[in-house]
C-alpha positions as CSV (number, residue, x, y, z in Angstrom):
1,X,27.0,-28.7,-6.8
2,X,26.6,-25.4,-5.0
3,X,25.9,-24.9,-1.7
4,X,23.1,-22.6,-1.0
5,X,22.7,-21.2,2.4
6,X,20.1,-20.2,4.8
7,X,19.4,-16.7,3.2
8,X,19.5,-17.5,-0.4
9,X,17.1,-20.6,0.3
10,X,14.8,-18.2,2.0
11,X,15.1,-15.8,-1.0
12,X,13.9,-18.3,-3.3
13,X,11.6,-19.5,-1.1
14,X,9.5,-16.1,-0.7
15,X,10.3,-16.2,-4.9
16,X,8.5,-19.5,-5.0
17,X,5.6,-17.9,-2.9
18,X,5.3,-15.1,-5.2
19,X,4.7,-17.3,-8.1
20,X,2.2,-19.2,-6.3
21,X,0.6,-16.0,-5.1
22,X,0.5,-14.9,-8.8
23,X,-1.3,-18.0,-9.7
24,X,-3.7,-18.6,-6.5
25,X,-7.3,-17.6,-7.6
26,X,-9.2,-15.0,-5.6
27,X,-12.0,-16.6,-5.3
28,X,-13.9,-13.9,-7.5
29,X,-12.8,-14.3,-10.7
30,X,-13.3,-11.8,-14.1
31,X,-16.3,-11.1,-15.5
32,X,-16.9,-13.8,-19.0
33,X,-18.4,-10.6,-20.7
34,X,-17.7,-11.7,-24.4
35,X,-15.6,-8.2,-24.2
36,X,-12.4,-7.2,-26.2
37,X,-10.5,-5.1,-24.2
38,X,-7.9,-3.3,-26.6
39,X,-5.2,-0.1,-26.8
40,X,-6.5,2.3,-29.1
41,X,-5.0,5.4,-30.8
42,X,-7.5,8.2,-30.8
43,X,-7.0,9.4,-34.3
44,X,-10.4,12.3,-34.1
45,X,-12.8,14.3,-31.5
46,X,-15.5,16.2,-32.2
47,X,-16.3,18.3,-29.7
48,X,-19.4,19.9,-31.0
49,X,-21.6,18.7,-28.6
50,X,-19.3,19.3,-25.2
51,X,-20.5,22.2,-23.2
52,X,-18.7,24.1,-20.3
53,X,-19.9,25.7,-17.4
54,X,-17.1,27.3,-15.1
55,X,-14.5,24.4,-14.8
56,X,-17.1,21.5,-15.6
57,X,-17.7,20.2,-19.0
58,X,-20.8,18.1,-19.5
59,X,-22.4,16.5,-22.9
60,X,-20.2,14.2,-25.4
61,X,-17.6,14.0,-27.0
62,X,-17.4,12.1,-30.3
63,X,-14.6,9.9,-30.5
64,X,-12.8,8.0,-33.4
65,X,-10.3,5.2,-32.7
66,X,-7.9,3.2,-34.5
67,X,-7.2,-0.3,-32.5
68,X,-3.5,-1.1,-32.3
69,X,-3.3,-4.6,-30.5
70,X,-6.2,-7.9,-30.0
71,X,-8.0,-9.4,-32.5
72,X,-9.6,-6.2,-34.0
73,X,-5.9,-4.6,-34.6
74,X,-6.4,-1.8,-37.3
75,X,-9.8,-1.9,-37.1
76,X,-11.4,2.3,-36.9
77,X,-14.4,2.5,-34.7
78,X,-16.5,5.7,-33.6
79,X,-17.7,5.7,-30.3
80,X,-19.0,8.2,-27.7
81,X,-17.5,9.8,-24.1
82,X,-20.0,11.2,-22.3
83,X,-19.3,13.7,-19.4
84,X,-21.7,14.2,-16.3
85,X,-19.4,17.1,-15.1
86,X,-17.5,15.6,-12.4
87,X,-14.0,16.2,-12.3
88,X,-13.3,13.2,-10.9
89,X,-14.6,10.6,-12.7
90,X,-14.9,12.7,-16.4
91,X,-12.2,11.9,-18.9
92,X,-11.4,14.3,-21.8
93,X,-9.5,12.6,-24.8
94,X,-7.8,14.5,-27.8
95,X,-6.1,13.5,-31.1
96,X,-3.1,11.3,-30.5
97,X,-4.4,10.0,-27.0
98,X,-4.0,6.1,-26.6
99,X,-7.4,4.8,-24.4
100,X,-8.0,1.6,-23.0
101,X,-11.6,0.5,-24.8
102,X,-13.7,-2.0,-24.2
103,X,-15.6,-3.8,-27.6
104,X,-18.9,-6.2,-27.6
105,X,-18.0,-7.9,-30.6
106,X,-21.1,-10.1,-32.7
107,X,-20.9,-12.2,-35.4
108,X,-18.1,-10.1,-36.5
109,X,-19.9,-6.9,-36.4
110,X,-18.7,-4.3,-33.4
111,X,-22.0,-3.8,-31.4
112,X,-20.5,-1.5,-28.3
113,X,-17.1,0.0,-28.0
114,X,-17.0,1.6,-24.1
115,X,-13.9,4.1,-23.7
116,X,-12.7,3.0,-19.9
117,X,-10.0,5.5,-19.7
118,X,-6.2,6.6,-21.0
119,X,-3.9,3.7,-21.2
120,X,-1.6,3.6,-18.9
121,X,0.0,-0.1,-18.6
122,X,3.1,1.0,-20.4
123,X,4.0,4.0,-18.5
124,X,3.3,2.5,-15.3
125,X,5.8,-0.5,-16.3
126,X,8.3,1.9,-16.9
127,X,7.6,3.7,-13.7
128,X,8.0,0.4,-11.9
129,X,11.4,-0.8,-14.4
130,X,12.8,2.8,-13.5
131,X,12.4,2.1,-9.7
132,X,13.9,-1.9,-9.8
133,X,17.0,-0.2,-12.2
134,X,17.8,2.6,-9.6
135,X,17.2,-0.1,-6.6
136,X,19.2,-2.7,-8.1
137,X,22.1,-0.3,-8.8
138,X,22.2,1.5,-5.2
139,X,21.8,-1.4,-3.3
140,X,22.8,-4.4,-5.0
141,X,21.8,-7.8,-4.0
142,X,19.4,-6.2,-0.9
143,X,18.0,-3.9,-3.8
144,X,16.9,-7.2,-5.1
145,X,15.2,-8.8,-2.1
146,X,13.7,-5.1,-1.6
147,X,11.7,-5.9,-4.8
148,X,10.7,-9.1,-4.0
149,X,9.8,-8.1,-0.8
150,X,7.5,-5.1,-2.4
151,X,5.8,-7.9,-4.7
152,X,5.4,-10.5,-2.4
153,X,3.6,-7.5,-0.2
154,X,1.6,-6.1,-3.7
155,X,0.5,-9.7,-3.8
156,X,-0.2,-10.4,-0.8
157,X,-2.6,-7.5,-0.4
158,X,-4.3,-8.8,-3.7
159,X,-4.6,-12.2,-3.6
160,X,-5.2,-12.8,0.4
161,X,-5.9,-9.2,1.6
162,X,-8.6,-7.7,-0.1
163,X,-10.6,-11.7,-0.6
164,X,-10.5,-12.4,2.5
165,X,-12.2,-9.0,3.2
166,X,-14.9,-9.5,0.3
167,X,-16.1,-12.9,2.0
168,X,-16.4,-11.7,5.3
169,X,-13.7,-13.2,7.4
170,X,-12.5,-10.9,10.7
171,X,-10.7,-7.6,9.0
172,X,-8.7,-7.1,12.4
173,X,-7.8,-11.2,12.2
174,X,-6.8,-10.6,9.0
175,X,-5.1,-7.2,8.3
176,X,-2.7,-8.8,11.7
177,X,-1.6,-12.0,10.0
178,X,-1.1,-10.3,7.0
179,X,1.3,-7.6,8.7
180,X,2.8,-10.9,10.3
181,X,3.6,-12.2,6.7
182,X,4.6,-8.7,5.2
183,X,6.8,-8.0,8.0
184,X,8.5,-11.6,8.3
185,X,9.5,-11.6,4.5
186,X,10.6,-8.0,4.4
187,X,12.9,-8.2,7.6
188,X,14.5,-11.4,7.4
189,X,15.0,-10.8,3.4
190,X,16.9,-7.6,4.0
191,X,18.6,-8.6,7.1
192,X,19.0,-12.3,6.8
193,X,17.9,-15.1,8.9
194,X,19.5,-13.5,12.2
195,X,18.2,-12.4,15.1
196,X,19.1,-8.7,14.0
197,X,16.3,-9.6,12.1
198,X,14.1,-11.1,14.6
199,X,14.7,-8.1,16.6
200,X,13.1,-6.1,14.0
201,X,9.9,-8.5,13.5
202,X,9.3,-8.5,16.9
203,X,9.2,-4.7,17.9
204,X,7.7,-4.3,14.7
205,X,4.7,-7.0,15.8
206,X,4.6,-5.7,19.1
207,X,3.9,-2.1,17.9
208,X,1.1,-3.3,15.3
209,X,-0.7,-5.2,18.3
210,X,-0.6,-2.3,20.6
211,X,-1.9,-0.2,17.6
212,X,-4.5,-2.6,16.4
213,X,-5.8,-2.2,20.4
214,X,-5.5,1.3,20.6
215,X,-7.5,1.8,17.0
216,X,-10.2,-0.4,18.4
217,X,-10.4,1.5,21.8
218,X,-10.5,5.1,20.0
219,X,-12.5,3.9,17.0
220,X,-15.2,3.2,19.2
221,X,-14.5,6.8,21.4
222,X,-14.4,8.1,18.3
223,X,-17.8,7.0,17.2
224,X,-16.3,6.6,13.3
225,X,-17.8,4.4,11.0
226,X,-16.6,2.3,8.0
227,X,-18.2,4.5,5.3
228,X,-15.4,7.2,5.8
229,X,-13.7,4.8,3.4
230,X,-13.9,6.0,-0.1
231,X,-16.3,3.5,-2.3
232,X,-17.4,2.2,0.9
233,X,-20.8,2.4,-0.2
234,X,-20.3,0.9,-3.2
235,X,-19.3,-2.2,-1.9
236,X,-22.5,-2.0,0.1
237,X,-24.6,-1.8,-3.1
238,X,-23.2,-4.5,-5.2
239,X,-24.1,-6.7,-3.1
240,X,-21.8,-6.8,0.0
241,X,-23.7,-5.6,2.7
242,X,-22.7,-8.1,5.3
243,X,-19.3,-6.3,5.4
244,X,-17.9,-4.6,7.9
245,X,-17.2,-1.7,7.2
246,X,-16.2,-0.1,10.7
247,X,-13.9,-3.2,11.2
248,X,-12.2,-2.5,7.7
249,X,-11.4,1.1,8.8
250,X,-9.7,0.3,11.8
251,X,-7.6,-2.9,10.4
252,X,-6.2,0.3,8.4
253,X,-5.0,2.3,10.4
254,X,-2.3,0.0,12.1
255,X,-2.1,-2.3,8.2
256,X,-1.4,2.1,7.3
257,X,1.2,2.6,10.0
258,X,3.0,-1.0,10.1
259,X,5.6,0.2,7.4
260,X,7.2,3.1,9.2
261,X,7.1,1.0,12.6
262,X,9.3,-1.3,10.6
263,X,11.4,1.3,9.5
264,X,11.8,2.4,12.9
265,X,12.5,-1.5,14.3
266,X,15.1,-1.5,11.7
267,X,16.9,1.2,12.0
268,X,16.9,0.8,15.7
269,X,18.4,-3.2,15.6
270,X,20.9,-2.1,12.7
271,X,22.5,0.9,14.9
272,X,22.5,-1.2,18.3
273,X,24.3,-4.1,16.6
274,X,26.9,-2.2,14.6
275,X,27.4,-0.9,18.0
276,X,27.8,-4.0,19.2
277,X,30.2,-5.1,16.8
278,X,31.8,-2.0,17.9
279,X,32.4,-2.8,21.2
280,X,31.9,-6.4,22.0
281,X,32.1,-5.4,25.5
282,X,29.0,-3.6,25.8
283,X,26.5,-4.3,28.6
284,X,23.3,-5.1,28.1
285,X,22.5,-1.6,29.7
286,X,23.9,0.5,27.4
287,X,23.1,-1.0,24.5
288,X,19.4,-0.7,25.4
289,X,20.6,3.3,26.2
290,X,22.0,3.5,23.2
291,X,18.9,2.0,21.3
292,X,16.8,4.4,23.1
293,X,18.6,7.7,22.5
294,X,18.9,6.1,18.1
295,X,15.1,5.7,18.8
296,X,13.5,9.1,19.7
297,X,15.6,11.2,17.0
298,X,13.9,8.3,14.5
299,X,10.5,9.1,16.3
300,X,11.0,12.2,16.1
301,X,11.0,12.4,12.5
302,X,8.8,9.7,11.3
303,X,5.9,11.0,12.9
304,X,5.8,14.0,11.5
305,X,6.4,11.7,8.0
306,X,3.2,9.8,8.8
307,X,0.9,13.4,9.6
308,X,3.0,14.2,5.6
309,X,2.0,10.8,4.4
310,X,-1.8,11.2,5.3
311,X,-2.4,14.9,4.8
312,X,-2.7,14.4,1.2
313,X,-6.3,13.0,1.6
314,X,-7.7,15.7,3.8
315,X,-6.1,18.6,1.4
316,X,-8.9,19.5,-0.4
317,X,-11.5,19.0,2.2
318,X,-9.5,21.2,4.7
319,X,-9.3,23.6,2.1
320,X,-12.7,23.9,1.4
321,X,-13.3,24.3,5.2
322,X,-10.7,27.3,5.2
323,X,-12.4,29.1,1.8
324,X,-15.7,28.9,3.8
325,X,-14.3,29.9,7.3
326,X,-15.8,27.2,8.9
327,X,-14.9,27.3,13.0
328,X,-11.9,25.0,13.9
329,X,-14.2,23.5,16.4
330,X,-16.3,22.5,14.0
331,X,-14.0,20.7,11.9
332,X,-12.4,18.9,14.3
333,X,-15.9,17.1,15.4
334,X,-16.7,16.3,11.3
335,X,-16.5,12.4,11.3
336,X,-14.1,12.7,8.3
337,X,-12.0,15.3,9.8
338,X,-12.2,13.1,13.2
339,X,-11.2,9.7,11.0
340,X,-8.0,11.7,10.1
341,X,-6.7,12.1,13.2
342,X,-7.8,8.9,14.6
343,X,-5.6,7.7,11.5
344,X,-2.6,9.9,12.1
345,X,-2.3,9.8,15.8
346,X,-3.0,6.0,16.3
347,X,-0.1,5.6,13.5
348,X,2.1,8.0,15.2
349,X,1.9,6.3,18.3
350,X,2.4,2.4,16.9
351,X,5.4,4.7,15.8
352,X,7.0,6.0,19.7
353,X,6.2,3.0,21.1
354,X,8.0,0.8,18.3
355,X,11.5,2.4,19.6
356,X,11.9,1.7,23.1
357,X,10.4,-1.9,22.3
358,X,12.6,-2.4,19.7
359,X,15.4,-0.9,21.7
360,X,15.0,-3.3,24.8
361,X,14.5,-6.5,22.6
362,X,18.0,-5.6,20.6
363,X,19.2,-5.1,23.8
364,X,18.3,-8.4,25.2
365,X,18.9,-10.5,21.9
366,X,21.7,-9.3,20.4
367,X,24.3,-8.5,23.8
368,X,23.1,-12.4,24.7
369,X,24.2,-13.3,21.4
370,X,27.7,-11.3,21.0
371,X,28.5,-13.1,24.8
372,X,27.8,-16.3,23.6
373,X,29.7,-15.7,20.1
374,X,32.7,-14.6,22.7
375,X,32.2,-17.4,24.8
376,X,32.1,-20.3,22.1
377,X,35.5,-19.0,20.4
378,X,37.6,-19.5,23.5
């Protein structure tokens, strides 16, 4: 019979959770729409009909497709893309595409086919099977717990995350206990059941709190609302207006920013305990030092990887500021502009003050636990 220890019972464990994630309902379940949703080779277009103005095409494409999986497999059906000229939400098919469509099917006769978009399932599957294979083979066994951990968190943010918004509960309560449980599986999955590990959960936790404060203090300084949020309105029309929306926004900026403070907790705990393997003499002094001087070059460049990591939403809209040479000082006082920085800076600073918490707790923790390791061997 094998022995399992600690670690590999808490990998199965979060494995276990996974599964029952995958199976817990949210509570808002899919629409019974009589639908056949289907892959489907678009095999003609006729773009007679499609008219362009500039960059924007508007009218409709015709559109024939041959169904290659489902019931109606084989089956040819004509249908209809129509285009409102909006480059973000238009979709132009040609010959050889494969689309995701959506059939109303009636006493055997095909009443509505609705085109939803290109099929993507299989190429994002492969995507995700290229990044497991290349994990897996760097890093081994962690490279497996680094999945699990990146499901369990995928899952977590669909099953108890997002439902938990939709029916109203506390978005600050919530997006905190679910950093709890994200941060608890990833850290003691890659670093074991230790306290190297609790080191790392703690600063980690520490850091989100202070954040989650600081958001709430500078959100409302700020004077930024919820509908900053793209498809915030949305929700408010389908019938979810007792949301808030405000609340949802600020949960995000520390649920944004909780990742690289764990990067930083970790990174931190690793270095002061190889050091303390290192010298098994070290004071609880110096390894606190030494956790500080590991933690501001990691500050120093993660922030500047969280101001990379959000700049990509603000691109355009910066850029349309610069084309139309709107004042500095106006864009700065725009409530998306304003949301931005909120964003980044309350995420940089979860960041600084993750190290030298991080730092005194590894300090504390670990040099306690090397003496008493010392101690119990004589």
């Amino acid at each position: 019979m094998v022995k399992l220890n600690r670690n590999q019972i808490f990998v199965i464990v979060i494995a276990l959770v996974c599964g029952l994630l995958y199976v817990l309902p949210t509570g808002f379940p899919d629409q019974e729409d009589g639908y056949i949703r289907s892959k489907a080779l678009v095999v003609n277009v006729d773009d007679t009909y499609v008219y362009q103005r500039g960059v924007v095409k508007t009218g409709v494409q015709s559109v024939i497709l041959q169904v290659v999986d489902g019931p109606l497999k084989g089956q040819q059906i004509e249908t209809t893309n129509t285009l409102m000229g909006k480059l973000e939400l238009d979709k132009i098919f040609q010959a050889g595409d494969y689309v995701l469509v959506v059939i109303k099917v009636e006493n055997g006769r095909i009443l509505v086919a609705n085109l939803i978009d290109h099929y993507r399932l299989d190429v994002e599957a492969m995507l995700f099977g290229l990044f497991a294979i290349l994990l897996f083979w760097y890093a081994g066994w962690t490279g497996v717990k680094a999945v699990l951990s990146f499901v369990f968190t995928i899952l977590v943010f669909w099953k108890v995350l997002w439902p938990l918004f939709l029916k109203g509960w506390d978005p600050i309560i919530v997006s905190l206990l679910v950093v709890c449980a994200i941060v608890a599986c990833v850290t003691f999955l890659i670093a074991g059941i230790s306290r190297l590990a609790l080191v790392a959960f703690l600063g980690t936790m520490a850091s989100a709190v202070v954040a989650c404060v600081l958001a709430l203090v500078f959100g409302k300084l700020f004077k930024v609302h919820g509908a900053v949020i793209p498809y915030a309105e949305t929700l408010l029309h389908v019938g979810f207006s007792n949301l808030n929306l405000t609340k949802i926004f600020l949960a995000g900026i520390f649920l944004a920013s909780s990742g690289a403070m764990m990067d930083v907790a970790m990174d931190i705990a690793v270095s002061v305990e190889e050091l303390i393997v290192k010298k098994p003499d070290i004071t609880c002094s110096e390894a606190i030092a030494s956790g500080m001087k590991v933690g501001r070059a990691v500050v120093g460049t993660m922030t500047t990887t969280l101001l990379l990591a959000y700049s990509g939403s603000f691109t355009a809209l910066m850029m349309v500021f610069m084309a139309q040479g709107t004042p500095v000082v106006n864009m700065l006082n725009l409530t998306y502009v304003a949301a931005e920085i909120l964003h980044t800076l309350v995420g940089s600073l979860g960041v600084v003050l993750v190290a030298p918490l991080t730092a005194l707790l590894a300090g504390r923790l670990l040099v306690r636990q090397s003496a008493f390791t010392k101690l119990s061997l004589k």
